[in-house]
C-alpha positions in Angstrom: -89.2 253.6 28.7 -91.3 253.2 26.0 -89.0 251.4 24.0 -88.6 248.6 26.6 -92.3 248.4 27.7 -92.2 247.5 23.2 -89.7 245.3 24.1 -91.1 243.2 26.5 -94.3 243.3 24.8 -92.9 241.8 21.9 -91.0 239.0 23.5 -94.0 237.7 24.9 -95.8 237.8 22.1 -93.2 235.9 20.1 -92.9 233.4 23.2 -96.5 232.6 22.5 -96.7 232.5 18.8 -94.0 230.0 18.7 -94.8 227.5 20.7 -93.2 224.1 19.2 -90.2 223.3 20.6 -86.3 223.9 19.0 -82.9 222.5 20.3 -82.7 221.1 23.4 -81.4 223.7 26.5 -79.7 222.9 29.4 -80.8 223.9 33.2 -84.7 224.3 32.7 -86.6 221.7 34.8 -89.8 222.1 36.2 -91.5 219.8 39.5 -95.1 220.2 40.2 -95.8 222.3 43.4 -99.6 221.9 44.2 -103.1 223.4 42.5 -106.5 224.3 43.1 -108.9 222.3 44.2 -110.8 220.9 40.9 -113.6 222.7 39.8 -117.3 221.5 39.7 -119.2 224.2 37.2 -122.6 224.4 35.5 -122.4 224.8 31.8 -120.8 228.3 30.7 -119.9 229.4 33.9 -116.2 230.2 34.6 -113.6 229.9 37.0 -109.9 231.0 38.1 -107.2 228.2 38.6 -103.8 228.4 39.7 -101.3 225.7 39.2 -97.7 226.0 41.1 -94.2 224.7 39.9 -90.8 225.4 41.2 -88.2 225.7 38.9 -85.9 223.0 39.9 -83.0 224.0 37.3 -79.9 226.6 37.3 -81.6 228.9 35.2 -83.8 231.7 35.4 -87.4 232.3 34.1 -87.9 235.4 32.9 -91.1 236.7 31.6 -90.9 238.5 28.9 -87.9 237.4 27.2 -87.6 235.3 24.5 -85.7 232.1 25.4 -86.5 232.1 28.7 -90.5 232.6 29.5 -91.5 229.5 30.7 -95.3 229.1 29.9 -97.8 226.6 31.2 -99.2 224.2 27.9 -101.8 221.7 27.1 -99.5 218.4 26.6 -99.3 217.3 23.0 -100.0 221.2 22.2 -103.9 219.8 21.6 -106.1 223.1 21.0 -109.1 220.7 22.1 -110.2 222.3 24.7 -110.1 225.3 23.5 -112.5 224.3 20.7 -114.8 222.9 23.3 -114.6 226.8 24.7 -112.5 226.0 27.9 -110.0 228.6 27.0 -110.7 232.6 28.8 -107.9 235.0 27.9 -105.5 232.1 27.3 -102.0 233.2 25.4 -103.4 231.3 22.9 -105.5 227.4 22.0 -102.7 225.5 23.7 -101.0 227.8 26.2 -103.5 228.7 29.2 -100.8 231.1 30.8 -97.0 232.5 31.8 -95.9 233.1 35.1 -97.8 235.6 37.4 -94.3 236.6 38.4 -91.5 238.3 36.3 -88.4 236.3 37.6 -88.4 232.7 39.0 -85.0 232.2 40.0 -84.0 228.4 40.8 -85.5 226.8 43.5 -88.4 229.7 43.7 -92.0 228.9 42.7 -93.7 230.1 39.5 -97.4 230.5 39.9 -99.9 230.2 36.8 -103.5 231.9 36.9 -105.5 230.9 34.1 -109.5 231.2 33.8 -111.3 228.7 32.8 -115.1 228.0 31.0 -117.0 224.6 32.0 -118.0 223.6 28.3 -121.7 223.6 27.5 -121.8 219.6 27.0 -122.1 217.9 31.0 -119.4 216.0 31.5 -115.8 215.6 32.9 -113.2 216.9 31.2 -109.3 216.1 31.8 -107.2 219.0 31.0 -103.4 218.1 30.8 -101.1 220.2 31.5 -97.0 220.7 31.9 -94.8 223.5 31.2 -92.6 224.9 28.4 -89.7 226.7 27.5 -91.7 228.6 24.3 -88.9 227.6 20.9 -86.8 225.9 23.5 -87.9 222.8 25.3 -91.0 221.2 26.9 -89.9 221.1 30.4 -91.0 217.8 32.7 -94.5 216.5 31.7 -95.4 214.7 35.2 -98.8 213.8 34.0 -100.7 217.0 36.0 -104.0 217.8 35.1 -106.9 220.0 35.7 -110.5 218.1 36.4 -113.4 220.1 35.3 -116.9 218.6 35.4 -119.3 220.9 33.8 -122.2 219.9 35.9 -125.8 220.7 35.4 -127.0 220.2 39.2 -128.4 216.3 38.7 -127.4 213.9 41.1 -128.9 210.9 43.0 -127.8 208.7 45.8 -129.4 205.3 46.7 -131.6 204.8 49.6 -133.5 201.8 49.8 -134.9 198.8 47.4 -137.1 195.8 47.3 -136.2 192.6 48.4 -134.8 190.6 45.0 -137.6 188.3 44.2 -137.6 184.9 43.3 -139.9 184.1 40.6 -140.9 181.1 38.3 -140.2 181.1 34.6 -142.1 183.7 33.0 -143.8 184.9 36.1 -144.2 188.7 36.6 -143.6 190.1 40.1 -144.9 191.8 42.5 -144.5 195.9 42.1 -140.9 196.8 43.1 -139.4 199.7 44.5 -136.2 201.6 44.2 -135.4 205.0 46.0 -133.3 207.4 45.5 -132.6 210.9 47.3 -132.2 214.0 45.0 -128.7 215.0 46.5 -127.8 217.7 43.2 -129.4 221.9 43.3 -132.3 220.9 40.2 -135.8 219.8 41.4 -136.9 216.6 39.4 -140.1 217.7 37.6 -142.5 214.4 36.3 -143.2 214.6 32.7 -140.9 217.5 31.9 -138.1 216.1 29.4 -134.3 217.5 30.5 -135.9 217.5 34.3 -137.9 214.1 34.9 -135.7 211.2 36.6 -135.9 207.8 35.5 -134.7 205.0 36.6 -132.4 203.3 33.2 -130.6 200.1 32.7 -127.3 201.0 32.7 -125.5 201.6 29.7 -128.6 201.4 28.0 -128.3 197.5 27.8 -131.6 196.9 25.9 -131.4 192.9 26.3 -133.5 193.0 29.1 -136.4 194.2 26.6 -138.1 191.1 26.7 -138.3 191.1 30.8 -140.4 194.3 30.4 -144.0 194.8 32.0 -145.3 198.3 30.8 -142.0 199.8 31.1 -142.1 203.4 29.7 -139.0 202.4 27.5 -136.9 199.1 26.7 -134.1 200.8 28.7 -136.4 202.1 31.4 -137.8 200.1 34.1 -140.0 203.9 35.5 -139.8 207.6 36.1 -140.4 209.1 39.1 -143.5 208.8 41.0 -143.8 212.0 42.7 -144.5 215.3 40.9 -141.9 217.3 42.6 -138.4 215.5 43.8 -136.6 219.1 45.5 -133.2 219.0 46.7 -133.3 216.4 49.5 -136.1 215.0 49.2 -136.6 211.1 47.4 -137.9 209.5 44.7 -140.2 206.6 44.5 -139.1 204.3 40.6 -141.7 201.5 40.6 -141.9 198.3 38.1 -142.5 194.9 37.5 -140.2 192.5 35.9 -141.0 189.4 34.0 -139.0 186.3 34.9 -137.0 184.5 31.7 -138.2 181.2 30.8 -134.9 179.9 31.7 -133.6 178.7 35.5 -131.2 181.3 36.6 -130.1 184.0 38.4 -130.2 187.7 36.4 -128.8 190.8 37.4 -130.3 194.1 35.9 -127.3 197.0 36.9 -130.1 199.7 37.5 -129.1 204.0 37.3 -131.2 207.3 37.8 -131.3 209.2 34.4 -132.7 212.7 33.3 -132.8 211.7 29.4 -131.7 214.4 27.6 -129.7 215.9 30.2 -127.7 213.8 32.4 -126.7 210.4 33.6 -126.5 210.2 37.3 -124.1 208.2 40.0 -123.6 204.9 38.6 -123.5 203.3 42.8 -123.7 199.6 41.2 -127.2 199.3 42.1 -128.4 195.8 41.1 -131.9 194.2 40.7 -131.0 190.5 40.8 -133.8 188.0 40.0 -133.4 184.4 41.3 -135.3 181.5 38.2 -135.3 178.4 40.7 -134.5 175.0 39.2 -131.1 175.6 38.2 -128.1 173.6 39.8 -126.5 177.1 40.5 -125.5 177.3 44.0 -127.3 173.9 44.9 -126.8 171.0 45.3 -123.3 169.8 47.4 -119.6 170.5 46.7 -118.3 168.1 44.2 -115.1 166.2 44.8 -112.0 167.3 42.6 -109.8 165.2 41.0 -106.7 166.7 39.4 -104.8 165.4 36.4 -101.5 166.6 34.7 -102.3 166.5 30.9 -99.0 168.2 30.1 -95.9 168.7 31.7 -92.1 169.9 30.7 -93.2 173.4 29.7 -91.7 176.9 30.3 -94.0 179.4 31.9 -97.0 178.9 29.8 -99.1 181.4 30.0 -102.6 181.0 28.8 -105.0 177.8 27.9 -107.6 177.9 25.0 -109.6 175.3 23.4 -111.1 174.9 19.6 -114.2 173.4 18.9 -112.9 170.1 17.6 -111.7 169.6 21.2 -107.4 170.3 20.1 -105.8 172.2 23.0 -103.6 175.6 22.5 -101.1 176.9 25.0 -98.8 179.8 25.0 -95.7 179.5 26.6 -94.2 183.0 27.6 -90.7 182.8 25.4 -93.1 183.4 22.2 -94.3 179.7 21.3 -97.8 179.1 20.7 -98.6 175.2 21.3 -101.1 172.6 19.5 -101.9 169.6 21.3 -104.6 167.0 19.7 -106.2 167.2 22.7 -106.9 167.6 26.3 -106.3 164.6 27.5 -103.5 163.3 29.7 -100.3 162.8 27.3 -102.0 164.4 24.0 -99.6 164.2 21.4 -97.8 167.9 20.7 -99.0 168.8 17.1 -97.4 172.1 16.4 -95.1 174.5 18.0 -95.7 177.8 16.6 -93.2 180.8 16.6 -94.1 184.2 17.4 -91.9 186.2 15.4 -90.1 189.2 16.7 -90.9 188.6 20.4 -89.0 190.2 23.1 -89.9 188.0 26.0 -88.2 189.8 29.1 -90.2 189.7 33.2 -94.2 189.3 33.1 -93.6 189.8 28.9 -93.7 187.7 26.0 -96.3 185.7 24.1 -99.4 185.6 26.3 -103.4 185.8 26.1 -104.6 183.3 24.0 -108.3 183.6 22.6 -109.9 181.1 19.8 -112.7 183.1 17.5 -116.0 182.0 18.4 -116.2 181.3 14.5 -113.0 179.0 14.5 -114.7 176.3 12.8 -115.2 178.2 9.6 -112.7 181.2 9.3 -109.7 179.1 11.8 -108.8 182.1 13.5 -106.4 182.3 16.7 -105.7 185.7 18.5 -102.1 186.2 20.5 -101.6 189.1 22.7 -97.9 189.7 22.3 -94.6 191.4 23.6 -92.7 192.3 20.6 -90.3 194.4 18.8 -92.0 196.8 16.6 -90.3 200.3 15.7 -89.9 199.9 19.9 -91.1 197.2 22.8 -94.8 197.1 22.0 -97.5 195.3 23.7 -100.1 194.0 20.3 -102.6 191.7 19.6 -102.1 189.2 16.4 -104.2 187.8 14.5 -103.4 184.1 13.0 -105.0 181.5 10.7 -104.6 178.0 11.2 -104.1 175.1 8.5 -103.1 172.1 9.5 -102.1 172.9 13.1 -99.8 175.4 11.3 -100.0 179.3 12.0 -99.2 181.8 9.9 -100.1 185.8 10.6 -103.1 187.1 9.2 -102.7 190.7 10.6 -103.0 192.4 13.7 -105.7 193.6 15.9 -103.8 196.3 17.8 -100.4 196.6 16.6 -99.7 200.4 17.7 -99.9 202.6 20.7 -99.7 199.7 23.6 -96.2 199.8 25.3 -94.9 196.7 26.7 -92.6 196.3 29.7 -91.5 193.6 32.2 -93.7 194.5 35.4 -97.2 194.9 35.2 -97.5 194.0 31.4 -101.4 192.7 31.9 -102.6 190.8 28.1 -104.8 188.3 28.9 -107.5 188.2 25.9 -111.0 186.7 25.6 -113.8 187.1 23.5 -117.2 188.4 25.3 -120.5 187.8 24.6 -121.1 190.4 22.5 -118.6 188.9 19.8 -115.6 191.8 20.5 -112.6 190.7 21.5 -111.1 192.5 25.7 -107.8 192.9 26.2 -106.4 193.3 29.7 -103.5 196.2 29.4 -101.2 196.5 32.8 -99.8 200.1 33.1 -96.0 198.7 32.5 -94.9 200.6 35.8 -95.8 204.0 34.8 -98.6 204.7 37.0 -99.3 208.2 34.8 -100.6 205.4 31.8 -103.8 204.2 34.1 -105.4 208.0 34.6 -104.1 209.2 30.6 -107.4 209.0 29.2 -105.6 208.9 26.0 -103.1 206.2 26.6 -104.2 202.2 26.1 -102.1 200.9 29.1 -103.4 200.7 32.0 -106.8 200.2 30.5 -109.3 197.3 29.2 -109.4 197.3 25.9 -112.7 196.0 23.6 -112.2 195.7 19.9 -113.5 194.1 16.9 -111.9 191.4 16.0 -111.2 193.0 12.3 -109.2 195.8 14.3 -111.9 198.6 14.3 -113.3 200.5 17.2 -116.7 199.4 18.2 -119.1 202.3 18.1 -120.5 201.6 21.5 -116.9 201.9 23.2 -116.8 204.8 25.6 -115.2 208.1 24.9 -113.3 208.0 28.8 -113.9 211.0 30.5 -111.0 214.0 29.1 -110.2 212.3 26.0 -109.7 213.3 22.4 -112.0 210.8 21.0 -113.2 207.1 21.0 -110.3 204.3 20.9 -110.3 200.9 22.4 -110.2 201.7 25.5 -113.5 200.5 27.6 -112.3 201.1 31.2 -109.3 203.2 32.5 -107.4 203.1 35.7 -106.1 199.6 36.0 -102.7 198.4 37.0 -102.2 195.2 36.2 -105.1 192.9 35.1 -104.6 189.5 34.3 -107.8 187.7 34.5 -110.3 188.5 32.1 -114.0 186.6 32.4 -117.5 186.7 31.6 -120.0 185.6 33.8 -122.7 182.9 32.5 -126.2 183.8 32.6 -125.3 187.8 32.9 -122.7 187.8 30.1 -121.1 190.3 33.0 -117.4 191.2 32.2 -115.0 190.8 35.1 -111.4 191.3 35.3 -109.0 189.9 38.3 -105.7 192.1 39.1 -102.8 193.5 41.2 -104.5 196.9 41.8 -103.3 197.5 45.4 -106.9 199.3 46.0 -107.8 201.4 49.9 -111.3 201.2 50.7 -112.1 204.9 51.4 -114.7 203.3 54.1 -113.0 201.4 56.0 -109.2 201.9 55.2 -108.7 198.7 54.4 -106.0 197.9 51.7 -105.6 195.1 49.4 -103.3 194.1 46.6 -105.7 192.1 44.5 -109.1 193.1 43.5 -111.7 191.8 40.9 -113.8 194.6 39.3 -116.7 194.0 37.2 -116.3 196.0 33.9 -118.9 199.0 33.4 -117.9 201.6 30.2 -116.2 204.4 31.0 -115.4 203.4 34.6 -112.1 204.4 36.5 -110.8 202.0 38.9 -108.5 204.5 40.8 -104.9 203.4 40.4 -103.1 204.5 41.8 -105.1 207.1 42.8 -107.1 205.1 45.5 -110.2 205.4 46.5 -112.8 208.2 46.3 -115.3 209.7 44.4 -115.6 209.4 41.2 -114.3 205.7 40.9 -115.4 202.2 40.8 -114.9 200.2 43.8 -114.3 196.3 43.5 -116.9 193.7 43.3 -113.8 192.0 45.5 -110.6 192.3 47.6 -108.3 190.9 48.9 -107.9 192.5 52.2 -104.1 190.9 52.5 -105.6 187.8 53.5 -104.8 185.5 52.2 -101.6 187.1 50.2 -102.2 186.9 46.6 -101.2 188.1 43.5 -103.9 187.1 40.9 -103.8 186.2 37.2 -106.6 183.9 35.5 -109.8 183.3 36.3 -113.0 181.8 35.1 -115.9 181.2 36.1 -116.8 177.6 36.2 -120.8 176.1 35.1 -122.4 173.1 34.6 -124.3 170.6 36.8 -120.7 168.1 38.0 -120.0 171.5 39.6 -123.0 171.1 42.2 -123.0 173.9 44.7 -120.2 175.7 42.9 -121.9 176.1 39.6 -121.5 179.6 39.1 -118.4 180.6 40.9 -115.6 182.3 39.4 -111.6 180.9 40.5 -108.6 182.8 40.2 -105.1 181.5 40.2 -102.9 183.5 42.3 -99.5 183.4 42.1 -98.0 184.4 45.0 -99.5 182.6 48.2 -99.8 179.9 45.3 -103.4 178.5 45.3 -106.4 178.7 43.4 -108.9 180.7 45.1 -112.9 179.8 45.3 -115.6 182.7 44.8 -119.1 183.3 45.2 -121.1 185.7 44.0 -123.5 187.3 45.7 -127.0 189.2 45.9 -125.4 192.8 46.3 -123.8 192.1 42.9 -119.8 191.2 44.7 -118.0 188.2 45.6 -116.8 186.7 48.7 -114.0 184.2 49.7 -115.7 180.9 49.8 -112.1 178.5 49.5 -108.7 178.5 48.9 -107.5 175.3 47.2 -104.2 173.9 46.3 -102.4 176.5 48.5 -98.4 175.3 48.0 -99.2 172.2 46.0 -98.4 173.6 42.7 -96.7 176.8 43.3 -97.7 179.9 41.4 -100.0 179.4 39.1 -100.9 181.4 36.1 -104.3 180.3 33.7 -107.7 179.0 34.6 -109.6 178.0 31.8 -113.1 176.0 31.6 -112.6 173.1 28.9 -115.0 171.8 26.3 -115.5 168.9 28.9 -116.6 171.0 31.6 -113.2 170.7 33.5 -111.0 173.5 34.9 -107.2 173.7 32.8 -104.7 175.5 35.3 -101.4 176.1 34.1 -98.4 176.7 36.1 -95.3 179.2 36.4 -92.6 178.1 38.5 -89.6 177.8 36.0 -88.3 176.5 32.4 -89.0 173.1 31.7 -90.9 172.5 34.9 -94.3 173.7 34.4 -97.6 172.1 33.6 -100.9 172.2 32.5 -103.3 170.2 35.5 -106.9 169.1 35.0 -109.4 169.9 38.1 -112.1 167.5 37.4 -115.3 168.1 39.6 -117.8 165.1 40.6 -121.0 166.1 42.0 
C-alpha cells in the first residue's frame, strides 16, 4: 500500500515538474463547462475558485499518473501572476491545479479548485487559463479566464452637475458643482492623502492647466468639500474654470480620484464650456456640391493629402497612388507597389496617413496586409522622392494578424504627434478581450516604432505595448475632434445597450486609455459604452469618418460624417452637450453605393471614396457653400 500511495505521489509530482509540452497525443480534448462568479477582493485577501471542463475526448484523465493527469495552466506557461502573489498552494508558478477528481472518464466533468490572493497593487487582473496534458499536449485554449479586481473599497457614482456655462474669452465662471455618491465600503476623509476624493481630469490630461482658477493641482479641478463622505452619502467637488481666449466649445472628461490609492468609475462625465463667436453649429446648412476628381479605380481604400496640396490614395490590391492634385482630372504621378501584399476580403493595402512633418522628412505611413513569415496585418513606413516610394522601415511589422473579415487598419496621426491604428479582431472574437494580443485593439505608436510611455498597460496584461484601447471588432474610422483633439473611432461592433436592450451594428466610441468596449462581450459593467449607435436604423456598416470644420460648413462646422457601406450613404453627426452624437442626416443614401474614406482636404472639402468593384470606383468631392 505504501508502495503505491509512493507511486502516485511521484507521478504527480513529475506531472507538475514537467510542464512543457512533448509529442502530440491523440483523444485528449477539453470544452469549458462553467466557473465561479469573478472575484472582487481587497488587497491580500484570498479566495477559492473553481473552474469546470468536461473532457470531450476518448481518453481518460487520471490523476496521478504520468501521461495522463490533465492539469489546469496559465496560457503561455507565464509565472506572472504568481510573481505578483496570486498563486496559494498552486502545483507550481504556472499550474494553479489538477482535477478534484481521480478519474474523468469521457464525456464526465473535471472540476479544478484553486485559491487565489488579490495582489497588493488595486487593479484588475486577467488570469488565463486552459488545460494540459503535463509532457503531452496543451489541450483546447478557448480563451477562459479568471477576473480578479483587487479592490480597495473606493468607488463613486455620479449624481448631479452644473449647468455647462457659456462664457466669453477669458472670462471665469461662476462656482460649479459636481456630485458624486460614495457607493464603495471606505469613508472619504478631507485632507487625508490615500482617503480624500478629488475630482481629476481624466487621464491626467494636464492641457487644461491654463483654464485653472485656484485649482489644488493642474490635473485637479477640487477635493471634496465635506469632511466626512461615508458609504452613501455624497460629495460636493466645486471650481471655477477660466474660458480660452479662443471661440469654441471645450470639453473637460472630469473623474473622482483618491491620489495615491485609486482611480474611480470613469462614467464619461463631461464639463463642456461653450466660447461664443465661433461659426460651430451656427449659422445655416450649406449647400453641397459634389465632384468626381477621380474615377476608374479598384476599391480604394483611404484618401490623404500632403502639404503641397498632391493627393494619395490606396487602392486595396496593394497600390499606393500620387495624383498632382485634388482637382477634377489631376494627372496620376506615381503608382506605388506594396511589396509582398496579400490582398484577399476587407485586406490589402489600406490606412493611409501623411507625417505631420512631410515637408521636411517626406514620410508616408501604409497600414498593410502582407506576407511576412505568415498573413500579417503591419504598418510601413515610406519616403518619398519624386512621387517615388521606397520603404524606410516599418512601424509595427510583428504580432498583428491579418484576415479577410473584420481586418480594421485605418491610420491617422493625432494631435499628440503618435500615430492610431485601428486593428479589427480578424473573426476571432477571443483577440478583442486578450489583453495581450493587438487585434481587436487601437493601437498608438510613435512614429519611430517605439511604445509611447503614456500608453496604458490594459487591465491583465504582461506589460505596456501599443495597444491604447481593447475590445473592438472592427474599427474602420479613426478621427480627432477639432478644438478637443478627442480621439474617436467608427466601427461594426454589434453593441446591446444593457439599459434599454437595444442593439446596434455600428457604434462610434470616443477613445479613453485603457477602456474596453465589450466585444463581444456586450454590455455591462466594466465597459465603455458608445458616444453613438446605430440602433439598426438606418442599416449601416461604417468605415471612415471625419469630422468636417471651417466657416463654408455653416451650421455643420463641427460634425463628424461616416461613410457607411452597407445602406450606402454618408451619414451626418452632431455632437452634443452630454459628450455623444446624434443622427442629424443621412446623405447620398444609394447614389454612390458603398462607400469607404472620408477625408477633409487642404481646401476644406470632404474626399469620399468609393467601393463597389474593379475599375468602377471613385474618389467624389462634397464641396459645402454656406
Amino acid at each position: 500500500m505504501k508502495a503505491l500511495a509512493c507511486a502516485t505521489v511521484l507521478a504527480l509530482v513529475c506531472a507538475v515538474i514537467a510542464p512543457r509540452p512533448a509529442a502530440a497525443a491523440t483523444g485528449f480534448h477539453a470544452a469549458w463547462l462553467d466557473q465561479s462568479p469573478w472575484p472582487v477582493l481587497s488587497p491580500g485577501a484570498t479566495t477559492s475558485y473553481t473552474v469546470r471542463f468536461r473532457n470531450t475526448g476518448d481518453q481518460t484523465w487520471q490523476r496521478g499518473v504520468a501521461g495522463r493527469q490533465v492539469n489546469l495552466a496559465v496560457s503561455g506557461d507565464s509565472t506572472a501572476f504568481a510573481d505578483a502573489g496570486m498563486a496559494v498552494g498552486w502545483l507550481n508558478a504556472n499550474r494553479v491545479a489538477t482535477t478534484v477528481e481521480d478519474v474523468v472518464a469521457p464525456s464526465a466533468i473535471a472540476t479544478f479548485t484553486f485559491t487565489l490572493r488579490a495582489p497588493s497593487a488595486p487593479g484588475p487582473y486577467r488570469l488565463p487559463l486552459h488545460p494540459v496534458l503535463e509532457g503531452v499536449q496543451h489541450l483546447e485554449d478557448e480563451g477562459v479566464f479568471v477576473l480578479v479586481v483587487s479592490d480597495l473599497g473606493f468607488h463613486s457614482r455620479w449624481v448631479s452637475q452644473s449647468a455647462y456655462p457659456t462664457l466669453q474669452p477669458g472670462q471665469t465662471s461662476q462656482p460649479l458643482n459636481l456630485v458624486f455618491r460614495n457607493t464603495g465600503s471606505r469613508t472619504w476623509n478631507k485632507g487625508i492623502l490615500g482617503e480624500e476624493a478629488r475630482l481629476g481630469i481624466n487621464m491626467d490630461d494636464a492641457q487644461w492647466a491654463p483654464l485653472a482658477v485656484n485649482w489644488p493641482f493642474s490635473t485637479r479641478v477640487a477635493a471634496q468639500a465635506e469632511q466626512t463622505v461615508p458609504p452613501g452619502a455624497t460629495a460636493t467637488f466645486t471650481f471655477q474654470i477660466r474660458a480660452p481666449s479662443s471661440p469654441g466649445s471645450y470639453s473637460l472628461h472630469l473623474r473622482p480620484v483618491v491620489d495615491g490609492a485609486w482611480w474611480m468609475e470613469d462614467e464619461g462625465v463631461f464639463l463642456t464650456i461653450t466660447v461664443p463667436g465661433v461659426p460651430v453649429g451656427s449659422g445655416n446648412a450649406p449647400t453641397l456640391t459634389t465632384t468626381t476628381v477621380q474615377s476608374g479605380l479598384s476599391f480604394p481604400w483611404d484618401v490623404a493629402f500632403a502639404p503641397d496640396g498632391r493627393m494619395f490614395v490606396t487602392e486595396r490590391a496593394g497600390n499606393i497612388l500620387v495624383y498632382a492634385s485634388a482637382a477634377p482630372g489631376a494627372p496620376q504621378l506615381a503608382n506605388n507597389a506594396v511589396s509582398g501584399i496579400r490582398a484577399e476580403g476587407e485586406a490589402g493595402a489600406m490606412g493611409l496617413a501623411i507625417d505631420p512633418g512631410f515637408a521636411a522628412n517626406h514620410f508616408v505611413y501604409v497600414c498593410a496586409s502582407r506576407t511576412d513569415s505568415g498573413w500579417l496585418n503591419q504598418v510601413l513606413r515610406y519616403r518619398e522622392a519624386n512621387n517615388v516610394l521606397t520603404l524606410d522601415g516599418f512601424v509595427i511589422r510583428t504580432g498583428i494578424f491579418a484576415g479577410g473579415n473584420h481586418d480594421g487598419c485605418r491610420i491617422r496621426f493625432g494631435p499628440d504627434g503618435k500615430l492610431w491604428i485601428t486593428m479589427g479582431e480578424v473573426g476571432n472574437t477571443a483577440f478583442s478581450q486578450n489583453p495581450n494580443a493587438l487585434n481587436g485593439k487601437i493601437l498608438r505608436m510613435n512614429p519611430d516604432g517605439t511604445v509611447p510611455e503614456d500608453n496604458p498597460i490594459l487591465p491583465g496584461a504582461f506589460g505596456r505595448t501599443a495597444a491604447y484601447t481593447m475590445g473592438h471588432r472592427n474599427p474602420q474610422g479613426l478621427a480627432f475632434q477639432p478644438g478637443s483633439g478627442l480621439p474617436f473611432t467608427s466601427e461594426h461592433a454589434h453593441y446591446t445597450d444593457g439599459a434599454t436592450g437595444a442593439h446596434s451594428h455600428a457604434t462610434v466610441n470616443l477613445l479613453r486609455a485603457g477602456a474596453n468596449y465589450s466585444w463581444p462581450l456586450g454590455a455591462g459593467a466594466g465597459f465603455t459604452k458608445p458616444v453613438w449607435q446605430s440602433f439598426d436604423n438606418p442599416y449601416v456598416a461604417t468605415s471612415g469618418n471625419t469630422f468636417v470644420s471651417g466657416t463654408q460648413w455653416g451650421a455643420w462646422n463641427g460634425n463628424l460624417f461616416l461613410a457607411a457601406l452597407a445602406g450606402s450613404m454618408l451619414l451626418r453627426l452632431e455632437p452634443q452637450a452630454d459628450g455623444t452624437f446624434k443622427t442629424a442626416q443621412t446623405l447620398y443614401v444609394g447614389t454612390y453605393g458603398r462607400l469607404r474614406a472620408a477625408a477633409q482636404g487642404p481646401d476644406g472639402s470632404l474626399y469620399v471614396s468609393t467601393d463597389n468593384g474593379a475599375g468602377v470606383d471613385r474618389i467624389i468631392r462634397i464641396t459645402p457653400t454656406p
